[in-house]
Backbone as CSV, one residue per row, in Angstrom:
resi,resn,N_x,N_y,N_z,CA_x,CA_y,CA_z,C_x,C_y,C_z
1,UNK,-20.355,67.382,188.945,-20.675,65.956,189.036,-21.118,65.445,187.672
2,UNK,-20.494,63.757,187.162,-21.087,63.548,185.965,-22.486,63.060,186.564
3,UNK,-23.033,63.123,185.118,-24.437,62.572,184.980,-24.618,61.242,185.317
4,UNK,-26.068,60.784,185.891,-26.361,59.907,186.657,-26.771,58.332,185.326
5,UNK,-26.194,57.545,186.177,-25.779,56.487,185.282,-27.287,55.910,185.294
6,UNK,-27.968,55.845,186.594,-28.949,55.687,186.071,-30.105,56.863,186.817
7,UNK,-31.181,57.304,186.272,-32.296,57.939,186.676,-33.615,57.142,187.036
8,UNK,-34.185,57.414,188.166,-35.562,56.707,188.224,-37.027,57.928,188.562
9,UNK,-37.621,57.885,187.571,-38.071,59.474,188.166,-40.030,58.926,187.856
10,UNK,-40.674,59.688,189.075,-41.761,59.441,189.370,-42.195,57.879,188.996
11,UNK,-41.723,56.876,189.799,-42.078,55.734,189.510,-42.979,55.167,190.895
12,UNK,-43.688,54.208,189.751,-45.561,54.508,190.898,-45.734,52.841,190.430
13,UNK,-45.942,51.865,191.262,-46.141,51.113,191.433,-47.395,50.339,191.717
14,UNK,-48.380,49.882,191.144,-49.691,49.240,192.033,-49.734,48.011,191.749
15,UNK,-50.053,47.640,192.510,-50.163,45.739,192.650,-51.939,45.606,193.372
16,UNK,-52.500,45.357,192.317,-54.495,45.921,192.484,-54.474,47.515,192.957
17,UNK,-55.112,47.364,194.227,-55.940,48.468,194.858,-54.168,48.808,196.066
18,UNK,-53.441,47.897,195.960,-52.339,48.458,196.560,-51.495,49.278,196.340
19,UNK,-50.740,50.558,196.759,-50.077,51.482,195.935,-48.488,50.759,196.796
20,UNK,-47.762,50.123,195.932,-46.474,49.524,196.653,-45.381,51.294,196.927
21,UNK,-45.640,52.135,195.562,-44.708,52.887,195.267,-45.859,54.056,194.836
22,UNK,-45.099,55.295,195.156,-46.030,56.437,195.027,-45.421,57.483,193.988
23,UNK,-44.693,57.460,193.208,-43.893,58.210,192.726,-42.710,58.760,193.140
24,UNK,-41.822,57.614,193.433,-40.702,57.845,193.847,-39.271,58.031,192.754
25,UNK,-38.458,59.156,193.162,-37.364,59.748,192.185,-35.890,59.626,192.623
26,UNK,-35.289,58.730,191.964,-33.889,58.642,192.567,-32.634,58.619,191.497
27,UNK,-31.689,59.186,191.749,-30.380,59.567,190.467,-29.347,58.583,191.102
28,UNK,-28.709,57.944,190.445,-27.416,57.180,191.088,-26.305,57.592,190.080
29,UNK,-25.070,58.028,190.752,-23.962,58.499,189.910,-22.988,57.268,189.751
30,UNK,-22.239,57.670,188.598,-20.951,56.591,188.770,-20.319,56.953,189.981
31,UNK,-19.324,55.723,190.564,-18.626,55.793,191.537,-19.088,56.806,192.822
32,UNK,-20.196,56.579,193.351,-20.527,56.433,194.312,-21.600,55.301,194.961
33,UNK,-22.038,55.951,196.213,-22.721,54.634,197.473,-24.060,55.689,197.711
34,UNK,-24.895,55.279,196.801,-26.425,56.018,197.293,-26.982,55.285,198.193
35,UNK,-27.345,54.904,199.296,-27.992,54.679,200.274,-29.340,54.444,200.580
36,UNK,-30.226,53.349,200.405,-31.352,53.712,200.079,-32.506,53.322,201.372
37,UNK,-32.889,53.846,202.541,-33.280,53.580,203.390,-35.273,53.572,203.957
38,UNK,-35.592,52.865,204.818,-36.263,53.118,205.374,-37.090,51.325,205.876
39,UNK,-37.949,52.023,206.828,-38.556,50.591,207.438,-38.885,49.384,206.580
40,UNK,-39.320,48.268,207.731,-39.776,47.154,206.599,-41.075,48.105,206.314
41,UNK,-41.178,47.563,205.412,-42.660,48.237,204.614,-42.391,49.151,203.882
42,UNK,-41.718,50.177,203.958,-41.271,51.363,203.420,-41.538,51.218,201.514
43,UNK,-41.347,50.006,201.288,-41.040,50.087,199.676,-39.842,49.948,198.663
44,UNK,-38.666,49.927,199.813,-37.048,49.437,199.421,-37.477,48.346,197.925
45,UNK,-38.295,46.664,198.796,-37.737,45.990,197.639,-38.557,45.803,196.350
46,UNK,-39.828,46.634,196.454,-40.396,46.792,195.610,-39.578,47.966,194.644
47,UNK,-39.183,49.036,194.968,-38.373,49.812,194.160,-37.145,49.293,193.437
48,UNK,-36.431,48.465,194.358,-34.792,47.825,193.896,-35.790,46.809,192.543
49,UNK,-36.842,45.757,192.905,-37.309,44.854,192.038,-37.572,45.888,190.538
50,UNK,-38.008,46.976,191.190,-38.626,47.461,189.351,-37.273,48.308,188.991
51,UNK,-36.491,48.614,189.842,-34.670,49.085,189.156,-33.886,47.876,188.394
52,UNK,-34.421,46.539,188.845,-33.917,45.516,188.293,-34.473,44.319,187.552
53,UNK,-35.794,45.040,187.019,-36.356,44.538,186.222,-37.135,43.500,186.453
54,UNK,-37.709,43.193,187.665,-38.470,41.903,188.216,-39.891,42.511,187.689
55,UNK,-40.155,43.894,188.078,-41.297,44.540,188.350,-40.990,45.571,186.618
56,UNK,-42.179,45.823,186.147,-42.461,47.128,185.777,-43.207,47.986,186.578
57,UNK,-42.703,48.908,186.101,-43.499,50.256,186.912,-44.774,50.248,186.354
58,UNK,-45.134,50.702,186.983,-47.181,50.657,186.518,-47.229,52.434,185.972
59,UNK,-46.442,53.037,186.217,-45.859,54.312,185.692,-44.519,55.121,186.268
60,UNK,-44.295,55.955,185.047,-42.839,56.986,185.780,-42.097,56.412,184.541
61,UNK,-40.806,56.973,184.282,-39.547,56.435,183.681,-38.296,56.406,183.768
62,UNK,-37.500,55.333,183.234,-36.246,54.733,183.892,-35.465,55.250,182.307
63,UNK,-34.249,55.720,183.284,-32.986,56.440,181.990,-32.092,55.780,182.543
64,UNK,-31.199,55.506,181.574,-30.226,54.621,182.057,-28.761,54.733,181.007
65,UNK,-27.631,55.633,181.594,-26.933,56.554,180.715,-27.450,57.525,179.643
66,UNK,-28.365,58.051,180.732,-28.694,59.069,179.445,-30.318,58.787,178.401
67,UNK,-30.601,57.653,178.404,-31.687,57.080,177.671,-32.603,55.771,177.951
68,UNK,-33.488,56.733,177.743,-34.981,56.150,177.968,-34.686,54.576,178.319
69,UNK,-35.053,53.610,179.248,-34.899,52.514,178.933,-36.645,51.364,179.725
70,UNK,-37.052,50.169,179.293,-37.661,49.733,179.943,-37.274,48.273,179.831
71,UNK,-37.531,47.654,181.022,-36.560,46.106,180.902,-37.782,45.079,181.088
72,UNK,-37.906,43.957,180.635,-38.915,42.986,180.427,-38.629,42.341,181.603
73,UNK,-37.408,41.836,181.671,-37.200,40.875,183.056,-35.687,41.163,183.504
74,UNK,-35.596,40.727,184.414,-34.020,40.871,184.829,-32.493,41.071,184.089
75,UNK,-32.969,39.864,183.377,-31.568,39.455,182.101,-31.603,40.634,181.184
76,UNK,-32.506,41.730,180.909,-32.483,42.976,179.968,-31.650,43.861,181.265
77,UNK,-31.638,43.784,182.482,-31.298,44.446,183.400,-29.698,44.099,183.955
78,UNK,-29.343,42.750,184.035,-28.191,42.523,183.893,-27.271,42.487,182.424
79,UNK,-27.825,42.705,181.363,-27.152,42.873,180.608,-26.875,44.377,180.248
80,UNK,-27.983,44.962,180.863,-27.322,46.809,180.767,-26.186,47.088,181.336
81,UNK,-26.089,46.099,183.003,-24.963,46.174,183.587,-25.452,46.950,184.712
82,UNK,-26.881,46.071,185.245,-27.489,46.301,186.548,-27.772,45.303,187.323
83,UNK,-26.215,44.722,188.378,-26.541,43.883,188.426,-27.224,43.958,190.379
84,UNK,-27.667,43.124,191.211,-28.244,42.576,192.198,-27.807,41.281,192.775
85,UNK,-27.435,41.782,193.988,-26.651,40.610,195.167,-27.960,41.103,196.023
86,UNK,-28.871,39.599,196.371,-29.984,39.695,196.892,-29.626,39.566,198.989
87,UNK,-30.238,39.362,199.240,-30.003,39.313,201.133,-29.390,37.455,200.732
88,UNK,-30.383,37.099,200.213,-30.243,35.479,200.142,-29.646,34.642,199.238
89,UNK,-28.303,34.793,199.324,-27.383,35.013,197.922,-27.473,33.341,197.393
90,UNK,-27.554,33.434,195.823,-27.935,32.335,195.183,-26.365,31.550,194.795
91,UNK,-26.408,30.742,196.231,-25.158,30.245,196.205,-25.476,28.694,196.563
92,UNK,-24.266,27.947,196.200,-24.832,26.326,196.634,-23.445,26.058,197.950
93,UNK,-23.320,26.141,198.719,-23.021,25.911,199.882,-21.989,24.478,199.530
94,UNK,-21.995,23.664,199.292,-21.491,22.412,198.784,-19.974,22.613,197.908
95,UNK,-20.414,23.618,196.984,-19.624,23.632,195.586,-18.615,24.829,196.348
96,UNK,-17.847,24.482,195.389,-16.311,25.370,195.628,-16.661,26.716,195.253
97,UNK,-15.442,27.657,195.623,-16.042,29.037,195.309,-16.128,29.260,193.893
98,UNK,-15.112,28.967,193.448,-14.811,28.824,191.813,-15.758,28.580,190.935
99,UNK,-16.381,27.280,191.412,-17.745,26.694,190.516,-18.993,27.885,190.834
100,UNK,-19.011,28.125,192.032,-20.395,29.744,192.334,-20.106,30.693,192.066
101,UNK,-18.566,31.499,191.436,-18.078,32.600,190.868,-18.851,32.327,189.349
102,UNK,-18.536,31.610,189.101,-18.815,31.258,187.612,-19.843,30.449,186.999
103,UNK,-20.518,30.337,187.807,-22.290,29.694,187.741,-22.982,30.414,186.579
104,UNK,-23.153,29.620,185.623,-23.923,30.416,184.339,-23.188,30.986,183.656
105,UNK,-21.791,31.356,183.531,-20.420,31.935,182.889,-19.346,31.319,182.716
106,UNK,-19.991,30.124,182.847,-18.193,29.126,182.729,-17.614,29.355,181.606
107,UNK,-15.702,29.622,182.103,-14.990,30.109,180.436,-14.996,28.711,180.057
108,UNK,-14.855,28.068,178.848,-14.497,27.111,178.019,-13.379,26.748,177.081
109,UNK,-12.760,26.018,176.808,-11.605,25.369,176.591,-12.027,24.799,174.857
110,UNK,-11.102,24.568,173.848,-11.679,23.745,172.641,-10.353,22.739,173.431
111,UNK,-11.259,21.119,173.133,-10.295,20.284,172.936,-10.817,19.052,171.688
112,UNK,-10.750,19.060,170.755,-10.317,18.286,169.600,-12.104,18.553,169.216
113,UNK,-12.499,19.548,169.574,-14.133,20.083,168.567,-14.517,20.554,169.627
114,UNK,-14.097,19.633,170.970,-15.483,19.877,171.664,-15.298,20.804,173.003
115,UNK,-16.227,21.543,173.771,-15.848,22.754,174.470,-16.000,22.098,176.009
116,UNK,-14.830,22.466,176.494,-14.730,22.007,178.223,-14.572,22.661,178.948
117,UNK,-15.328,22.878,180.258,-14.808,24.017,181.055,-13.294,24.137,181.471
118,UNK,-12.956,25.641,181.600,-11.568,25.830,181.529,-10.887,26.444,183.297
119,UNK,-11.229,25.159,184.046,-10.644,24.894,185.650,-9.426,26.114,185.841
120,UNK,-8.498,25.453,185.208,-7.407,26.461,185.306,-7.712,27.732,184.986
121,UNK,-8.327,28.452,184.337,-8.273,29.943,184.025,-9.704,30.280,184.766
122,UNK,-10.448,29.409,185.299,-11.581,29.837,185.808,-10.730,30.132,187.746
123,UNK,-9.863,29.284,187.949,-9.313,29.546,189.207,-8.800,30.358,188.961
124,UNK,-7.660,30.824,188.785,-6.828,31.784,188.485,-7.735,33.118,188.282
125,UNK,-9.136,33.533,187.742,-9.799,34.307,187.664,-10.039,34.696,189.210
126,UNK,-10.441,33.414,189.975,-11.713,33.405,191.332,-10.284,33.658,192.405
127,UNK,-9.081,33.199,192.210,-8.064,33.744,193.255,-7.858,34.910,193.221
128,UNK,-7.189,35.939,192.123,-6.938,36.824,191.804,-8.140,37.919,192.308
129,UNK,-9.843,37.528,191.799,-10.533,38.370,192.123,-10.795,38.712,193.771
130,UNK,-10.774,37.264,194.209,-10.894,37.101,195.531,-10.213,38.198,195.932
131,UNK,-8.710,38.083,196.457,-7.330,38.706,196.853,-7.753,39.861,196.993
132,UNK,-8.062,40.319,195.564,-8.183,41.826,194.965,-9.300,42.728,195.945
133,UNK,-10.359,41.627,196.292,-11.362,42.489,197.500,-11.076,41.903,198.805
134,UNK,-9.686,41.677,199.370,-9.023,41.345,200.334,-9.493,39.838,201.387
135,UNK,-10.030,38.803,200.663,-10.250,37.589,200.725,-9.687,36.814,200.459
136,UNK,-8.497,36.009,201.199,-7.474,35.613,200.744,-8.048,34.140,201.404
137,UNK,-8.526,32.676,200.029,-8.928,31.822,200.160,-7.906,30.729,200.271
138,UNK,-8.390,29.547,201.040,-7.304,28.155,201.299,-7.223,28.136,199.549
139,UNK,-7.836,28.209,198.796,-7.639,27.645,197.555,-8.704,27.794,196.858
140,UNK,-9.010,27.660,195.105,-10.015,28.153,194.482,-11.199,26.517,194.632
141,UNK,-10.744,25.698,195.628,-11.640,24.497,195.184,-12.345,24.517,196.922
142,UNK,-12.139,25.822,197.775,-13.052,25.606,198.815,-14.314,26.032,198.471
143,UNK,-15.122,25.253,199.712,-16.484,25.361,199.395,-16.607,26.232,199.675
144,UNK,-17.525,26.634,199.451,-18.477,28.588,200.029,-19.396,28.014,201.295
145,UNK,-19.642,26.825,201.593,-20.397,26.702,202.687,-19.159,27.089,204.432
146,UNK,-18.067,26.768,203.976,-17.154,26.976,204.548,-16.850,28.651,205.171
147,UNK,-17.069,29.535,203.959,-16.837,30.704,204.523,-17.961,31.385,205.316
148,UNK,-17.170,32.757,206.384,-18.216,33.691,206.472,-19.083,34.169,205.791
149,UNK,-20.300,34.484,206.453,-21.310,35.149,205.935,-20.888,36.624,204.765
150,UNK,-19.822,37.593,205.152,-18.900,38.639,205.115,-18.804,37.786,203.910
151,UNK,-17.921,37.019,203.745,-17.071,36.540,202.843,-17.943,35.811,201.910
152,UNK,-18.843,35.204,202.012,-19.878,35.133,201.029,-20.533,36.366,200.159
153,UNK,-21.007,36.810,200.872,-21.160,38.588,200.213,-20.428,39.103,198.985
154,UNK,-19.062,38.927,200.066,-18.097,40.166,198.660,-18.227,38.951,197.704
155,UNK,-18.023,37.339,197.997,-18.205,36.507,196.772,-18.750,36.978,195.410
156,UNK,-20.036,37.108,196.424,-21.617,37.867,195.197,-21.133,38.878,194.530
157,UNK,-20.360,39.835,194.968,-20.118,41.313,194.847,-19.188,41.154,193.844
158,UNK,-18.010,40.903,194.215,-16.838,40.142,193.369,-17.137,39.684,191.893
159,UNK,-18.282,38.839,192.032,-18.805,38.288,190.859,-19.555,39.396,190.014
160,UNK,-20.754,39.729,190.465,-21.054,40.590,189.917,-19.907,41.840,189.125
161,UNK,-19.449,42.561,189.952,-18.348,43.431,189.296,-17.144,42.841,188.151
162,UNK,-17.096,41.303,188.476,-15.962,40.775,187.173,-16.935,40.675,186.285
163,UNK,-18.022,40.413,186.278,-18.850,40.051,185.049,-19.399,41.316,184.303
164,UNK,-18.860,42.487,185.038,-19.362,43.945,183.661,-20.062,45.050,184.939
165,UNK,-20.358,44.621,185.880,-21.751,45.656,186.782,-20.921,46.865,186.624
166,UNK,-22.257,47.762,186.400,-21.944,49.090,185.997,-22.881,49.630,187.295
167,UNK,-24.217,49.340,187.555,-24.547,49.249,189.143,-25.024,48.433,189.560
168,UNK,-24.385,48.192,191.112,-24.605,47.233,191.777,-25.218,47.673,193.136
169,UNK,-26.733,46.587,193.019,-27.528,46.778,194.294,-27.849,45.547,194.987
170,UNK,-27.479,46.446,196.278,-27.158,45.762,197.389,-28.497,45.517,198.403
171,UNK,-28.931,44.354,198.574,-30.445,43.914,198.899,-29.976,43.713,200.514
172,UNK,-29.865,44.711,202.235,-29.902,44.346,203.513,-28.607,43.392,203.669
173,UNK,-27.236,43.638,202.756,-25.832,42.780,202.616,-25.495,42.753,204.539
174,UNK,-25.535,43.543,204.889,-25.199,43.576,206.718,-26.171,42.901,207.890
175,UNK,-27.394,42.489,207.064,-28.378,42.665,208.282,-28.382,41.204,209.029
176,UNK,-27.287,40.190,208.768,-27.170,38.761,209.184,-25.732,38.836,209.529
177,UNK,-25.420,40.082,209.149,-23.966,39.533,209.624,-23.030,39.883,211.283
178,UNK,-22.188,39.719,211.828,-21.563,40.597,212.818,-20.835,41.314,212.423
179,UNK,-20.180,41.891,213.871,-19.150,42.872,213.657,-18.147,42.845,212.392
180,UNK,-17.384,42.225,212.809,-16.252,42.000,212.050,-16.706,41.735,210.435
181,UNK,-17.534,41.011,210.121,-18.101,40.694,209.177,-18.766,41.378,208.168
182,UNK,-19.547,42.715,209.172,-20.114,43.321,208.278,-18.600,44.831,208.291
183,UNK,-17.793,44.965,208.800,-16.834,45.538,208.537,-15.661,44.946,206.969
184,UNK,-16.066,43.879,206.769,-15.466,43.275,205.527,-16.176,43.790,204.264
185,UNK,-17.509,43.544,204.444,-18.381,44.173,203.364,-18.362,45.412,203.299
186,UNK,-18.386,46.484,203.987,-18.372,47.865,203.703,-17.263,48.546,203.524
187,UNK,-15.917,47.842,203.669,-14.349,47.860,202.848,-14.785,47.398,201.454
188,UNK,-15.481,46.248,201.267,-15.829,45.810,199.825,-16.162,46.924,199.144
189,UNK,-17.663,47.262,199.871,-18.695,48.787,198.853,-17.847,49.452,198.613
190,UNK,-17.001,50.110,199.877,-15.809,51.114,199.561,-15.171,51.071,197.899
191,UNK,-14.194,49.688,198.275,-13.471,49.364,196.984,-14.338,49.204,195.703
192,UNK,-15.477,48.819,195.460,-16.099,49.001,194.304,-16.799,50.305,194.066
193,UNK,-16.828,51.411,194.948,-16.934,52.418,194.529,-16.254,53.356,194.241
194,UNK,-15.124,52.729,194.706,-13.907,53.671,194.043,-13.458,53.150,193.100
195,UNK,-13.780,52.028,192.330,-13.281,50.993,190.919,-14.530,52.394,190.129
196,UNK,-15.311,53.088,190.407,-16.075,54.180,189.497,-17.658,53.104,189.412
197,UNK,-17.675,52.120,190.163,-18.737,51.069,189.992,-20.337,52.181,191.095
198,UNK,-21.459,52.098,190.150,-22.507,53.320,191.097,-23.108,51.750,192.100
199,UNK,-23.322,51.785,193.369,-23.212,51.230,194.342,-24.789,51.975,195.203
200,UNK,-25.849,51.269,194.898,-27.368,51.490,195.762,-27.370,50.160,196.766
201,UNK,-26.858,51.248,197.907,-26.943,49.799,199.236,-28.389,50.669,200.038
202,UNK,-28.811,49.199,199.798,-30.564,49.418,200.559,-30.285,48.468,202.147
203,UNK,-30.763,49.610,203.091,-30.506,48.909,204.259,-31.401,49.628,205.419
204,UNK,-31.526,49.429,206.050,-31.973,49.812,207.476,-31.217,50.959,208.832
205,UNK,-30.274,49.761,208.388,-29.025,50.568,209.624,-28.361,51.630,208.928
206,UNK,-28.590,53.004,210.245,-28.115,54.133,209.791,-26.540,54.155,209.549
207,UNK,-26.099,53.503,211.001,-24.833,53.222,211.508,-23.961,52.687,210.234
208,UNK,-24.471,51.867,209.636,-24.135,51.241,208.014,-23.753,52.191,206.765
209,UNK,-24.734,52.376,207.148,-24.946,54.016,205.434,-24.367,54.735,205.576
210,UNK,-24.220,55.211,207.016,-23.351,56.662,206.915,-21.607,56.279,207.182
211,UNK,-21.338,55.029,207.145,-19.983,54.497,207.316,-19.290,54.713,205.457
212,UNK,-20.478,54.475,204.578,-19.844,54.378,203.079,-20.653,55.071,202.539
213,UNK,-21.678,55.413,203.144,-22.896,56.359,201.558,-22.612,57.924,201.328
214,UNK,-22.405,58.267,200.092,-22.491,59.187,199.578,-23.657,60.164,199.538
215,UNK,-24.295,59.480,199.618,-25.833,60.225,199.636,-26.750,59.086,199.974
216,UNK,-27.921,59.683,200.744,-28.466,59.227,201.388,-30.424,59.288,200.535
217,UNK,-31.195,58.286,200.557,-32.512,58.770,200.156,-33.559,57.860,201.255
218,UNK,-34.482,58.536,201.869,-35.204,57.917,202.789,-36.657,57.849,201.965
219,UNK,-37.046,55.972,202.084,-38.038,55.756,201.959,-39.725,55.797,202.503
220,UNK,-40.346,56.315,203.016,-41.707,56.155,203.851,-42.993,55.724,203.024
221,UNK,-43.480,54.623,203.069,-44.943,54.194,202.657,-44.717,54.347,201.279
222,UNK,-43.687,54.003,200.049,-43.679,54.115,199.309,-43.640,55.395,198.696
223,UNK,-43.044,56.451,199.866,-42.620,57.767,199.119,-41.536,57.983,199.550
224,UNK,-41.080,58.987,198.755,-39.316,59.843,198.912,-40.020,60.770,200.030
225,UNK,-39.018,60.590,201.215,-39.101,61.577,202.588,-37.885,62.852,201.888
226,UNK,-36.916,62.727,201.340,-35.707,63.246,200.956,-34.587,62.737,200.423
227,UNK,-33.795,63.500,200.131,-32.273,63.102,199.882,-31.353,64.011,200.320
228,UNK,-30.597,63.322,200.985,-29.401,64.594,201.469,-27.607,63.831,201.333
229,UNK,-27.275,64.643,201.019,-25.645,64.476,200.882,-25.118,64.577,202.105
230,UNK,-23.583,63.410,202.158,-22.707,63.742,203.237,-22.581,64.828,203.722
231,UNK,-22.447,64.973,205.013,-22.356,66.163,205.501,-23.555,66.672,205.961
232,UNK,-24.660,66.920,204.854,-25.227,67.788,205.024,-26.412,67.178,206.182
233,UNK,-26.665,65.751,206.598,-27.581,65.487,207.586,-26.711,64.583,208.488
234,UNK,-26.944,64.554,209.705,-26.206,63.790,211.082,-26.875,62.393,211.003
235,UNK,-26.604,61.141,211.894,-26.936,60.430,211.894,-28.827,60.162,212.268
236,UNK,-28.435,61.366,213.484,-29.640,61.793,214.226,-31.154,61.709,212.896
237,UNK,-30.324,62.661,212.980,-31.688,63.225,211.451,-32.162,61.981,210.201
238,UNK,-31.083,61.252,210.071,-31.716,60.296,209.490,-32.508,59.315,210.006
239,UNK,-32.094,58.953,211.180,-32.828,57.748,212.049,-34.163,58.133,212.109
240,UNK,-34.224,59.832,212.590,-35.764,60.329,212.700,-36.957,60.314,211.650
241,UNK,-35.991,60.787,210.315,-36.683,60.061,208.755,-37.293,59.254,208.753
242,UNK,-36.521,58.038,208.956,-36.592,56.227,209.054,-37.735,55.964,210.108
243,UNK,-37.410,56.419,211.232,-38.962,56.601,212.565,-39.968,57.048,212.127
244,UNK,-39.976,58.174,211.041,-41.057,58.436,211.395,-40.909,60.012,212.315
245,UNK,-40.346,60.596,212.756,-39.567,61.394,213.832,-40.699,62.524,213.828
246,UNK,-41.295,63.250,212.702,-42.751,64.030,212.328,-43.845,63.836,213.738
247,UNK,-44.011,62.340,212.967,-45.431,61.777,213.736,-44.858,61.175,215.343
248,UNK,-43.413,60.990,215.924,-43.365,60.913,217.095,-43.353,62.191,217.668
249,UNK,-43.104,63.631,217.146,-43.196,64.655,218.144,-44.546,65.069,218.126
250,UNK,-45.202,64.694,216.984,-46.587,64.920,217.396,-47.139,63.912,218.632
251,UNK,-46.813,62.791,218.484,-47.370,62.114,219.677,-47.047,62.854,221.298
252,UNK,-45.418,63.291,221.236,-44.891,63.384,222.445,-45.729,65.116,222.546
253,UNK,-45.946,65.059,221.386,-46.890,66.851,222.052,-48.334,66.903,222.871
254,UNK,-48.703,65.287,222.253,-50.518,65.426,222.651,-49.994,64.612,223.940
255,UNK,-49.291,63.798,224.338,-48.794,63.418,225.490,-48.593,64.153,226.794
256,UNK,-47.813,64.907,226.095,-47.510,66.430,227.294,-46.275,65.728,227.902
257,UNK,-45.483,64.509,226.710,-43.512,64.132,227.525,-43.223,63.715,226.777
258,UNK,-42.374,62.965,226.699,-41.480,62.007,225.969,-41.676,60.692,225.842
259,UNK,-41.859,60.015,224.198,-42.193,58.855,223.772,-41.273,57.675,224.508
């Protein structure tokens, strides 16, 4: 296996007298789907925030190809080529997809000095990319309020990956969506993890993770419970992680049955 594109090792978090993060250690490779699980509370978005630069770690250190790195705010984090599609994607509902593909990146045009956005090559970008993660739009001037939830997503995803993401984390992408819907997005993860793109989908649902994750890491109270590779744990075994599964057979023991 190559080396991990990025490393996060003993990272410890306090916010006052609160410990958000306890020294938690996680490797993400190119071209795969690390999985990053556990309850609300667990510590997911406090960890993803200091992987993406919202947060510093209050200690531990972050490698990132190989070398030492620490990021001030986000924009040091998206420009490494770490980028973040949040649950609540920063989209304007109104505007065409085209104009929210390219929000803050508009290509530009010279016409007689002066610089104009460049419509035509900015569509032609947002069709093509679309297509390419199997979203085949009325046209590059529909709104995004128009599409599925699903189809908003890979939008984010889409974008992110044309603009450079080297990893892309995925903030609960399934947990609003349905069937069908969240079956669009996890064809997406698929396809960007086989583009060699390293892919940390933080989620809840086991049923989810073990459909695309490569490896799996369970969160509890701001600690690493484990990590285990395909194969090597059942669905079972993870859910019990995520529960808590320890402290329910202790209950069902002082009980004398079943929780």
């Amino acid at each position: 296996m190559a080396d991990p594109i990025i490393r996060m090792v003993n990272i410890e978090k306090h916010f006052g007298s609160v410990i958000a993060l306890a020294g938690v250690s996680v490797d993400v490779f190119p071209g795969e789907c690390h999985c990053l699980l556990g309850d609300n509370g667990a510590g997911k978005s406090t960890f993803i925030k200091t992987m993406s630069g919202v947060h510093k770690p209050t200690s531990g250190e972050i490698f990132f190809e190989g070398a030492p790195l620490s990021f001030n705010d986000p924009r040091d984090a998206i420009e490494a080529g770490i980028a973040t599609v949040h649950q609540h994607l920063a989209m304007i509902p109104l505007m065409s997809v085209t104009r929210n593909f390219f929000m803050g990146n508009e290509p530009t045009r010279r016409v007689l000095g002066m610089s104009f956005f460049d419509q035509k090559k900015a569509d032609e970008i947002t069709m093509r990319e679309m297509k390419r993660m199997g979203i085949n739009l009325r046209g590059p001037d529909q709104a995004v309020g128009t599409l599925s939830g699903g189809e908003r997503q890979t939008v984010a995803i889409s974008r992110a990956v044309h603009f450079g993401a080297k990893v892309l984390i995925l903030d609960e992408p399934t947990s609003a969506l349905g069937v069908r819907q969240t079956s669009n997005v996890l064809a997406t993860i698929d396809k960007v993890r086989k583009d060699g793109i390293a892919v940390v989908f933080i989620t809840h649902n086991v049923r989810h993770a073990m459909a695309v994750g490569d490896r799996f890491t369970v969160l509890n109270r701001g600690q690493t419970l484990g990590t285990a590779m395909r194969g090597d744990i059942t669905p079972e075994e993870l859910q019990d992680m995520m529960a808590g599964g320890q402290e329910l057979a202790t209950l069902e023991g002082s009980l004398g049955g079943t929780v």
